[in-house]
N, C-alpha and C positions, 0 to 999 in steps of 0.2 A: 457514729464514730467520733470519738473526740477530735478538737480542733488541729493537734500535733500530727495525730495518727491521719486524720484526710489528707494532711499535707503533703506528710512523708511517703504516703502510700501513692498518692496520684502524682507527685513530681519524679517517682523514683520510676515511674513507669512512662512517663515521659521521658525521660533521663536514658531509658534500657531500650526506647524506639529512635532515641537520637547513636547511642552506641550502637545497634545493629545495625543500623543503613548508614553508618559510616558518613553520617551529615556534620562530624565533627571537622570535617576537610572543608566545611562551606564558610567564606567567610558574610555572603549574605543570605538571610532566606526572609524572601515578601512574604506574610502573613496576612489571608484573607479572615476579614472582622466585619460582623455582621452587627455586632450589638448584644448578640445575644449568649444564655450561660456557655455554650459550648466554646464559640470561638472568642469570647474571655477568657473563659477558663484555660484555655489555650494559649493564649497573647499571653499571660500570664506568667504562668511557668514556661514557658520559653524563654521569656525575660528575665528570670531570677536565673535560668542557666545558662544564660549568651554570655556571660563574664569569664564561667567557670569554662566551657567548648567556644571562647574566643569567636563569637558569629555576633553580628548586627543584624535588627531585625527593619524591613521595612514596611509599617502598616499598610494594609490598603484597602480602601471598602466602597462598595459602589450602591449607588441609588438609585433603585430599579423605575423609578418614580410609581408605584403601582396600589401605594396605598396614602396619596394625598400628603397632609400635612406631617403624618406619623413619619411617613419616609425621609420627609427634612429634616424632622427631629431624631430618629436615628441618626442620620448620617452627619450632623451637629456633635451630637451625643463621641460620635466616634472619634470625631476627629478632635474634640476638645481631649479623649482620655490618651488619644495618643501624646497629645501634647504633653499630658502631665505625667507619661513615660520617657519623653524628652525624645522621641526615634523620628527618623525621617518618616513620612506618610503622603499617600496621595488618596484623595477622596473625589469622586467623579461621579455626571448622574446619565442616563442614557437612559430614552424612554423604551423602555421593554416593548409596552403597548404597541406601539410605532411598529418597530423590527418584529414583532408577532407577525401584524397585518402584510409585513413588503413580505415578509419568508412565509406565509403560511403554515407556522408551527406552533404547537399548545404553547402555552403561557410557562410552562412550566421547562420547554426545550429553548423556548426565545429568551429566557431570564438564565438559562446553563449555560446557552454560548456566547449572548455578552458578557457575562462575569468572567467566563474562561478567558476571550478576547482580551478585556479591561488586564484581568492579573497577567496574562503574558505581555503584555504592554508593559509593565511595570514590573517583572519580573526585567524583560532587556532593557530599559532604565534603569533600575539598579544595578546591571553587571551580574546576574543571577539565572540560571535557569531552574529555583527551587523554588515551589511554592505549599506553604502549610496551611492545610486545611482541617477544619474541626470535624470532622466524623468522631462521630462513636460508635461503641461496641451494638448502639441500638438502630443506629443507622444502616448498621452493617446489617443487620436481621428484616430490613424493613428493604433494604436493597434485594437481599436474596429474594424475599418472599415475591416483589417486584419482578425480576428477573422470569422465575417461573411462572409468573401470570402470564407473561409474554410467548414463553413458549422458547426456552433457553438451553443454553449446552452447559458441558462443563463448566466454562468461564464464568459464564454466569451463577452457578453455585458459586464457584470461588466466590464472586462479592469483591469487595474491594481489596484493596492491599497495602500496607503501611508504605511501601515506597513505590508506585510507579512510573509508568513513562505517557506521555497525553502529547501528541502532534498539533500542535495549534497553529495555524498560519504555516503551514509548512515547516515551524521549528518544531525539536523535539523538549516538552518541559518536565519535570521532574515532580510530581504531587505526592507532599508528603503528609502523611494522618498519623499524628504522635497520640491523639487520644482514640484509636481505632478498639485497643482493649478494655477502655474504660465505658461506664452505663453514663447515660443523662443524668440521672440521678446523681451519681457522681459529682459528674461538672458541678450540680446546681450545689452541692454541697460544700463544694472546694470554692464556688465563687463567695458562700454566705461565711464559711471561716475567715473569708481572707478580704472579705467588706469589699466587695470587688463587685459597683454596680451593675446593672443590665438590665437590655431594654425586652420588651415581651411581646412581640410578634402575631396581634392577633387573628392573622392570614393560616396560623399553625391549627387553627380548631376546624380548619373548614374543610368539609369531607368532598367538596368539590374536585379538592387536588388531591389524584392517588393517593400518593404518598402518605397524607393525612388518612385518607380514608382507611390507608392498610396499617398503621400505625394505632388510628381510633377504634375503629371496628374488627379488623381482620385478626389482628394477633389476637384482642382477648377474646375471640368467638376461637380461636384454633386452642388458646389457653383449657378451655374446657374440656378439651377431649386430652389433652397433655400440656399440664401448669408445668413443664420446662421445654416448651414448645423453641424458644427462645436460646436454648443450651443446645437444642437437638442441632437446630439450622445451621449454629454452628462451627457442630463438631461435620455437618454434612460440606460445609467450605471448607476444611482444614483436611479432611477428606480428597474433594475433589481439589485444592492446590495438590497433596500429594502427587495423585494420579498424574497429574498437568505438569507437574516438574518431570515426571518420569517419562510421561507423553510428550516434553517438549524436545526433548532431546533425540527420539525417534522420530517428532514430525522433520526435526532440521537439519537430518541427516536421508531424509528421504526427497527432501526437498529441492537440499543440494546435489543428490544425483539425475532428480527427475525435470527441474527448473534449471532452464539456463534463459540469459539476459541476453538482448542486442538491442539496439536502438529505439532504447523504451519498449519494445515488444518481448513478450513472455514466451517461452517456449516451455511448451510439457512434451515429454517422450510418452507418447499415446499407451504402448504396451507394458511402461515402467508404470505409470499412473493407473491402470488398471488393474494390477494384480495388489494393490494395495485395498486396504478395509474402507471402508467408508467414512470414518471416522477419519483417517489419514486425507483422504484423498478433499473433504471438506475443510482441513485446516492446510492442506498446499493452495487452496484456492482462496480461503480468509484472508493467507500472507500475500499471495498475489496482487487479491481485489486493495488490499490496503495498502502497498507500495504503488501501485498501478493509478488507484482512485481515491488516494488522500485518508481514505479512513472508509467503513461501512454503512455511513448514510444512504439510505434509500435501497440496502439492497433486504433479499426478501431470504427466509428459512426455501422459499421455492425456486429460487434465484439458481440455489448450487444444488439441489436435485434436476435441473433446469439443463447446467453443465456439465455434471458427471453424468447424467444421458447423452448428452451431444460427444460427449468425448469416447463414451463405451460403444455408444452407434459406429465412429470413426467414419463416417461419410464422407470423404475428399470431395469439398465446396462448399461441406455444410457451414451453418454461419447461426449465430444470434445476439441482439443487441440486448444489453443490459446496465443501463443506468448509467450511460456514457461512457460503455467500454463496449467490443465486439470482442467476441470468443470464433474462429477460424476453424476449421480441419482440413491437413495437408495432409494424406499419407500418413503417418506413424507419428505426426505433430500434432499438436492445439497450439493455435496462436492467439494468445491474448493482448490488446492492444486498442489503444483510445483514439487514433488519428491510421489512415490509412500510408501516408509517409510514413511510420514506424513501421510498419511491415514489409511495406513495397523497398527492400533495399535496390533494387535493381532500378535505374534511370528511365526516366520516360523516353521514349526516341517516336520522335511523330512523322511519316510524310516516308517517302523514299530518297537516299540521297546512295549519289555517286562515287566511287573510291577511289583514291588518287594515289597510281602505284608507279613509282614510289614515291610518300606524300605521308601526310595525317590532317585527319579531319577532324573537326570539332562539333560534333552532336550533342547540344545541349548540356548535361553534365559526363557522355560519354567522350572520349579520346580515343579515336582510332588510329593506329600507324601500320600503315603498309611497306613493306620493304622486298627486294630480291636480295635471295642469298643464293650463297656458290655450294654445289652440291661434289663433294669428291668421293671418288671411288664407287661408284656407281653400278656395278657389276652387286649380284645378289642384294642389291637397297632393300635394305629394312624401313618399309613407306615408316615407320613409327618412330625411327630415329630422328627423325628433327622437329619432334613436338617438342615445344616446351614444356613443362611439370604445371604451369598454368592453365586451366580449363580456359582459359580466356586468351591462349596464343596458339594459332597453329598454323602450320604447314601443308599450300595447295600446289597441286602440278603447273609445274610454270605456262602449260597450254592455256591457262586458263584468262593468263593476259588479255589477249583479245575480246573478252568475252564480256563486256561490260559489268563488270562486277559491281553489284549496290547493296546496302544494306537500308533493311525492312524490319517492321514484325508481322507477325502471322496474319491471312486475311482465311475467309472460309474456303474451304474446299483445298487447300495447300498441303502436295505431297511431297514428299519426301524417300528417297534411297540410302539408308543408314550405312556407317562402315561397317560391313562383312556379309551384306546382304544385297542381292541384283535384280531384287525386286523393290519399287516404291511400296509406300503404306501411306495412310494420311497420317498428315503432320500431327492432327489433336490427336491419333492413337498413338502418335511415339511418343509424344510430350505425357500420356498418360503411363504408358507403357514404363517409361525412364523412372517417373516418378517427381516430373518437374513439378515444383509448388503451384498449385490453382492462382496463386495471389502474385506468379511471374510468368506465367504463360503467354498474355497479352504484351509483356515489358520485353521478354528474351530476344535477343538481333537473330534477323537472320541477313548471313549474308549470300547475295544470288548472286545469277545469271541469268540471261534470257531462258538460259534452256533449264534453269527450277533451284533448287535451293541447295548452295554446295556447305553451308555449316549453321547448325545451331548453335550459336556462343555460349558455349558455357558447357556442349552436354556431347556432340555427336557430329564430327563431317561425313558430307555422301561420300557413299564408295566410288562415283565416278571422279571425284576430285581430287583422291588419294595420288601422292607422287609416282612415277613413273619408272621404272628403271633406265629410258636412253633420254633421259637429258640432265643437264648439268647444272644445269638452275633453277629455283624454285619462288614461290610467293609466301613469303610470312607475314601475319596478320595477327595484332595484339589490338584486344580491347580494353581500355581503362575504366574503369569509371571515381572523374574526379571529386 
């Protein structure tokens, strides 16, 4: 292709991935520069349209230190061209080698997430959360094919995406691939028109690393059985994005009917998560595990057939731990949850203590107040009129003053006379019966008497404790927890 025509043809297409993603609003973007033709080629023409879309660019290139002397002279190399672009740049070295050995990760996952670390560093130093990176269209073929050795879903057909979104340190960064459309080939030709040196990577021939090996061997051996193997892949991502735009809008309206949020703890409606496809029910749990647990490290394709068993069994107590989360079943719930305080809302209350009527005690983060109040008209009492709308206030016969009132939680063998009922049951069959959550059954008050348990807080008083029709005064009892 003549020298005009490479030009024209590869900055205009750089130019049509800065107008679609709307990067034209950004007035910084850190450009990651390795040295080599892609991300020149890239520095590049970004450079010649940061005037025209008003954006400054901030170079930045890190030295994995991993191939000796060559690695200094790259990153020499780099930071001399940024100079004679005139742009701000930070250039930094971090021994890979090192952070391989502490994290126990390939060479090739230890050198992805210091680099990622390093640019979001330098992404919030410049006032930016954009960062451009050199993929190509061949990257993108070499990623797919990657993706399915592994054993991958839709997402992973997709392949990469000219704008997305990368959580790094708990911030969310923005990674942008202006040359995603373009071939390597390309680059190296736009770099030789435009005398735009580059350094040559001789870590790229070695079939030790996947990527290489599927790049060297893999594509031209699949070549032979289909010489547009390379076009198929993908039209098979452009494909599965479709699907995935169309599927995302049904997972995150299923999501927000069947997920709801409380204090860091996840809640799935057991019966709503059920009657969905398995396909659903694997990307409500993707979105979970990745709000919940920072991103999907460490978790397994067995991990969530693992949990849509536990959840379709629905076993009230069942439990399983997974990669520093626990999944729960209460009843018609899954609780998802990394610390046991996120689930346990209900206050710890230890020991037996005494209740001071009228008075308010202070149990730990619970607050209790006792009071008498004046009961009028008293002829046909509706016992249910002086409940409060609070499961956590109610109203006992004022006989019961004498009666040493204290509050506890459940010990074994503890019965219970529910209201509307003149016979006891054990207290774990009412607590099951109700439908009290496994993960508050040990935490729920109760409060007694000598003579056995006149209320479960929160759920149920005995019917011997229900008010009376001939007296005029009663006990009311509210629990807080502060």
């Amino acid at each position: 292709m003549p020298v005009s025509n490479i030009n024209s043809f590869f900055e205009k297409e750089v130019e049509n991935c800065i107008s679609t993603t709307n990067l034209k609003k950004q007035n910084v973007i850190v450009v990651a520069v390795s040295g080599g033709q892609d991300s020149m080629a890239m520095l590049n023409s970004l450079y010649k349209l940061s005037q025209k879309y008003n954006f400054t660019l901030h170079g930045a290139h890190l030295n994995h230190q991993l191939r000796e002397v060559n690695s200094s002279k790259d990153a020499e190399f780099v930071k001399n061209y940024f100079r004679q672009l005139n742009i701000p740049y930070t250039v930094e070295s971090m021994d890979v080698s090192k952070y391989k050995a502490a994290k126990k990760l390939s060479m090739e996952e230890a050198a992805r997430e210091l680099r990622y670390q390093f640019l979001s560093e330098v992404a919030l130093k410049s006032n930016t959360n954009i960062i451009s990176l050199g993929h190509t269209l061949d990257d993108q073929v070499e990623t797919i094919l990657m993706n399915i050795i592994r054993g991958c879903g839709l997402n992973g057909l997709k392949g990469m995406g000219n704008l997305t979104t990368r959580k790094i340190n708990s911030r969310d960064f923005t990674l942008f691939r202006p040359l995603l459309n373009l071939k390597r080939s390309q680059t190296l030709e736009y770099c030789k028109s435009n005398d735009i040196p580059i350094r040559i990577d001789e870590t790229n021939t070695d079939i030790a690393i996947t990527r290489n090996r599927v790049r060297i061997e893999l594509i031209p051996y699949l070549q032979t059985f289909n010489p547009s193997i390379k076009n198929s892949l993908l039209k098979l991502s452009k494909i599965s994005s479709s699907v995935l735009d169309t599927n995302q809008i049904n997972i995150k309206n299923s999501f927000n009917e069947i997920v709801s949020l409380n204090n860091s703890c996840f809640s799935i409606d057991i019966p709503k998560f059920n009657s969905q496809n398995t396909h659903i029910k694997t990307e409500i749990l993707i979105e979970i595990i990745k709000l919940l647990h920072g991103g999907l490290k460490g978790i397994e394709n067995n991990n969530y057939h693992d949990l849509i068993s536990l959840i379709a069994n629905a076993k009230t107590g069942s439990k399983i731990y997974i990669s520093g989360f626990c999944c729960l079943i209460s009843y018609n719930q899954a609780f998802l949850y990394k610390k046991e305080t996120e689930i346990n809302t209900l206050p710890i209350l230890k020991d037996t203590h005494k209740l001071i009527i009228p008075g308010e005690v202070n149990l730990g983060k619970w607050k209790i107040k006792a009071k008498l109040i004046n009961i009028s008209n008293n002829s046909n009492l509706d016992s249910f009129k002086y409940l409060n709308k609070s499961p956590y206030s109610e109203t006992f016969d004022i006989s019961l003053l004498e009666s040493n009132l204290h509050v506890r939680t459940r010990r074994p063998g503890d019965k219970f006379v529910p209201l509307g009922m003149n016979n006891s049951k054990k207290l774990k069959d009412f607590m099951i019966d109700s439908k009290i959550p496994f993960h508050h059954r040990d935490r729920t008050p109760l409060v007694c008497t000598t003579a056995g348990i006149i209320w479960v807080v929160g759920w149920r008083i005995s019917n011997w404790a229900k008010l009376k029709g001939t007296n005029k005064q009663a006990i009311q009892i509210n629990f807080n927890a502060k």
